[in-house]
Each structure stands twice: as structure tokens, then as C-alpha cells.
C-alpha positions in Angstrom: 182.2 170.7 154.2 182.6 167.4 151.7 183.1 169.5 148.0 184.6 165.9 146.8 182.5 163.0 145.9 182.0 159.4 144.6 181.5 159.8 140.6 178.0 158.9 139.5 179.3 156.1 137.5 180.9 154.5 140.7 177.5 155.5 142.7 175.7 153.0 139.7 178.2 150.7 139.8 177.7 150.3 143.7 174.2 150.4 143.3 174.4 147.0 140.8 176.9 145.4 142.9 179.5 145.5 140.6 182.0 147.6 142.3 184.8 145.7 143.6 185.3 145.2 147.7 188.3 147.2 148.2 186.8 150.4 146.2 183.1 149.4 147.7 184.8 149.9 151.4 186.0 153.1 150.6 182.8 154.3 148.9 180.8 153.1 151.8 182.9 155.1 154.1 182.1 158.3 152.2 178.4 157.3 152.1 178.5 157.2 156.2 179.0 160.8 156.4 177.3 162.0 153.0 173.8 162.2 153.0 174.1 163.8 149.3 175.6 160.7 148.2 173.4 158.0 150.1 170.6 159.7 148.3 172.2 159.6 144.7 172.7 156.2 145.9 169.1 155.6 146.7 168.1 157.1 143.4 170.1 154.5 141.6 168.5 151.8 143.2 165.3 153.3 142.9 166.1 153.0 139.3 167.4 149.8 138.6 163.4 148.5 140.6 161.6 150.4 137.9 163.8 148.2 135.2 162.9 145.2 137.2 159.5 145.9 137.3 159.0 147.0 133.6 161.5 144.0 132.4 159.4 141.0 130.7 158.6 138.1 132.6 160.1 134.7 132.1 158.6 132.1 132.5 159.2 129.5 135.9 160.1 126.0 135.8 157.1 123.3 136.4 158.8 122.8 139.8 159.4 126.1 140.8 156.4 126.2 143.3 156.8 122.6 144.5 160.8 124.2 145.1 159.6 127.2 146.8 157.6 124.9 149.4 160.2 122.9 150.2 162.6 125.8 150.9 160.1 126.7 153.5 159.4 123.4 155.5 164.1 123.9 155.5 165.1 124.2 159.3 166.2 128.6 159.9 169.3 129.2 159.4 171.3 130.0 162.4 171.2 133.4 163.3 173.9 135.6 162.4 176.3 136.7 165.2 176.2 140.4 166.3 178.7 142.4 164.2 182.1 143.0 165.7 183.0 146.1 166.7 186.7 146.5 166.6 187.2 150.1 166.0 185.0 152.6 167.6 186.6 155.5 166.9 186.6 155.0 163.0 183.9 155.3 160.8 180.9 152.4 160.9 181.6 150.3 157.7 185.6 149.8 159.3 183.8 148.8 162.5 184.5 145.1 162.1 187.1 144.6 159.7 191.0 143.2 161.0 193.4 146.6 160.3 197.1 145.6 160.7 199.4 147.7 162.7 201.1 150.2 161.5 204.4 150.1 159.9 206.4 153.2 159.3 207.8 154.0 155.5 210.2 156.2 155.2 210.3 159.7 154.9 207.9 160.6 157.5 204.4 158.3 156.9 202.9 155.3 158.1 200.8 152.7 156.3 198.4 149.4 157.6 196.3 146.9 155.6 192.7 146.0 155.9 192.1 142.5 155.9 188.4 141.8 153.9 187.1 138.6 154.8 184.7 138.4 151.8 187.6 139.6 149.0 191.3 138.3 150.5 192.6 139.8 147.5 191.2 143.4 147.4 194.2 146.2 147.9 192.7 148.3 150.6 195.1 150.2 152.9 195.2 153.2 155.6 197.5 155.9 155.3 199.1 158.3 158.3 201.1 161.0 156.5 203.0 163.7 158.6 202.4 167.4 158.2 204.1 169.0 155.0 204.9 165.6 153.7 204.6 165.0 150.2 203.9 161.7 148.9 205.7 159.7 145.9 204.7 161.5 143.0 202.6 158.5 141.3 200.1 157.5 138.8 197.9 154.5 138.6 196.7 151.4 135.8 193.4 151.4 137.1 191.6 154.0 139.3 191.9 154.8 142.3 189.9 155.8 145.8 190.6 157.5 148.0 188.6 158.8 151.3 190.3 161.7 153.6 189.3 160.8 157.5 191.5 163.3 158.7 193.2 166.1 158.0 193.4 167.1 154.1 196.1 167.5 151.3 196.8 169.0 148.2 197.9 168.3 144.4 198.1 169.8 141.0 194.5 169.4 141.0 192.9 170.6 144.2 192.7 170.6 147.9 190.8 167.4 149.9 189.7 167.7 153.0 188.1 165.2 155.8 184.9 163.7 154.3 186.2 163.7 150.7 186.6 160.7 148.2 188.2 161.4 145.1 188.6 159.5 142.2 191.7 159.2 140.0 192.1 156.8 137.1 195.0 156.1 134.8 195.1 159.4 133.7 196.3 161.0 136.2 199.8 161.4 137.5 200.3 163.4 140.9 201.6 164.3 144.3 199.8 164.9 147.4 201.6 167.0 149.7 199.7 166.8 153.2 198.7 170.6 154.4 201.6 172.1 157.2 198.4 172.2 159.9 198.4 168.7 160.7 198.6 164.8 159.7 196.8 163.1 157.7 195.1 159.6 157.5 193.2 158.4 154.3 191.5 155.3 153.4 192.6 154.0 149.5 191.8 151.2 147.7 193.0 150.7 143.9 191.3 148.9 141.2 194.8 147.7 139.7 198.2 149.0 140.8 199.8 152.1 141.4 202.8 153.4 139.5 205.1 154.9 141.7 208.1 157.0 140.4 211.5 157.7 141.9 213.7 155.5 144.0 211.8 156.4 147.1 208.8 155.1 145.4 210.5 152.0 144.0 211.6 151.3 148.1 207.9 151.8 149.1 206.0 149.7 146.5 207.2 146.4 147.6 206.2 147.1 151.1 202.9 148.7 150.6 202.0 146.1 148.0 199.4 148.6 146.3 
């Protein structure tokens, strides 16, 4: 059962296109298995129609139709190629996106970077933690999200399981410990940097590069 979810806010900001790549990835990962948030999702969008629709209208240039007729006489655009599937056994929206192999951090997890096409910047990485294993305590300058694929882990401020995204901004300073029944593998993506403490975390950051 998901009990952790996308805020409304980040649902909004989705639904404008204003979320950033790395967090949009994550979020869209959530959405594939929530049907509570793809219809708080749809409701958004069914919102920002009705401001279209009741927003004034401006006026077009004396070209615009003349514009519009030429687009149409324009040769098709190719068609798009059929979308890669790379990774069958992950969820659909990391279907076709190049994940790096993974490298082992010590003590006791794994990390690999998602390469996105359409933002070479954005900081989006998978996570394999061991069972029992606590991560650097950390906080974070912007926020960050994070989506549990498997397995599930604790801190001071509750339990996640698989299917839950959770949100923590700058705020918040804490340390998942993965639960003794298994590993773990999560999906993040920060919007800014994380603030890792101790001198494990100081080894880790340069590595990890989030």
C-alpha cells in the first residue's frame, strides 16, 4: 500500500511543466503505479484548461492565418522512432533512459546514474542499499525526491515502503536506515545538492556527485 505521496504543489508544478527533469522522472515513476496521484494530476490539468478557456483573448497578428496555411502545405515531419526499451523489468518512464552500471560505495551500498537526454544536467541517480544499512546522515539546499522501488526504510520521520515518493526540502536533516528484511533500491533526484555529514559522507559526495 503507497501511504507516501507527491505533494500537491509538485503535482501543480508537474501539471504546468515547471518541474525540473530529474524531479519530473521521479514523479513520473510514482504516477506509474498511483492511480490516486494520476488523478490529482488530471485534476490539475483539468484546472489550468478552465484558466485557458476563461483567460481573455488576444488578439492575432494580420498574418497569423496566411502563417497557419503555410505550416500546413510544410512536408510531415518524419515519424518518430518507436521508444526504446532498455529496461523491462523497471518501471515504464525508466524504460528508455541509459542507467550506468553500478559502482559500489562503501559501507555496504551501490549507486548508478541516469543519463537524460533532454536535461544532461539533471542529478538523477539509483540507489542499492544492503539490509540494516544506514545511510550518511544528510540534509539537502534544495529538496529532494525520492521514489522506493523496492524494499523500504526508515528515519526520524517515518517508514517508506515500495511505491512511495517522499519529499524532503532544506529543512530536513536525516538518516535512512534500510529495514533488516531486505535491500533496497530507490530512485532520487535533487533540486540542488545534498549536504552530507561525516567523513564517510565527505568520501561519498565526490563520487555520487549529488
Amino acid at each position: 500500500m503507497i501511504t507516501h505521496h507527491p505533494s500537491d504543489f509538485t503535482l501543480a508544478r508537474l501539471a504546468a511543466g515547471t518541474l525540473g527533469a530529474g524531479p519530473q522522472l521521479v514523479v513520473a515513476t510514482h504516477l506509474s503505479g498511483c492511480p490516486r496521484c494520476r488523478r490529482g494530476l488530471r485534476s490539475f490539468w483539468a484546472v489550468g484548461g478552465a484558466m485557458l478557456d476563461e483567460a481573455a483573448p488576444t488578439r492575432l497578428s494580420p498574418d497569423a492565418f496566411a502563417q497557419a496555411l503555410r505550416r500546413l502545405d510544410e512536408t510531415d515531419p518524419p515519424a518518430e522512432p518507436a521508444a526504446r526499451v532498455l529496461h523491462p523489468d523497471l518501471p515504464p518512464p525508466l524504460n528508455a533512459y541509459e542507467i550506468g552500471r553500478w559502482r559500489f560505495v562503501p559501507p555496504g551500498f551501490r549507486w548508478r546514474r541516469l543519463t537524460l537526454p533532454e536535461s544532461p544536467d539533471a542529478n538523477v541517480i539509483m540507489l542499492k542499499i544492503a539490509a540494516g544499512q544506514p545511510v550518511p546522515h544528510h540534509g539537502h539546499s534544495g529538496t529532494e525526491y525520492t521514489q522506493v522501488l523496492t524494499g523500504s526504510f526508515t528515519d526520524s520521520l517515518g517508514r517508506y515502503r515500495a511505491g512511495d515518493c517522499i519529499e524532503m526540502d532544506e529543512e530536513v536533516n536525516h538518516q535512512p536506515v534500510v529495514d533488516q528484511d531486505g535491500e533496497c533500491v530507490c530512485l532520487a533526484a535533487v533540486e540542488g545538492r545534498l549536504r552530507l555529514s561525516g567523513w564517510i559522507g565527505r568520501l561519498i559526495q565526490p563520487l555520487i556527485g549529488i
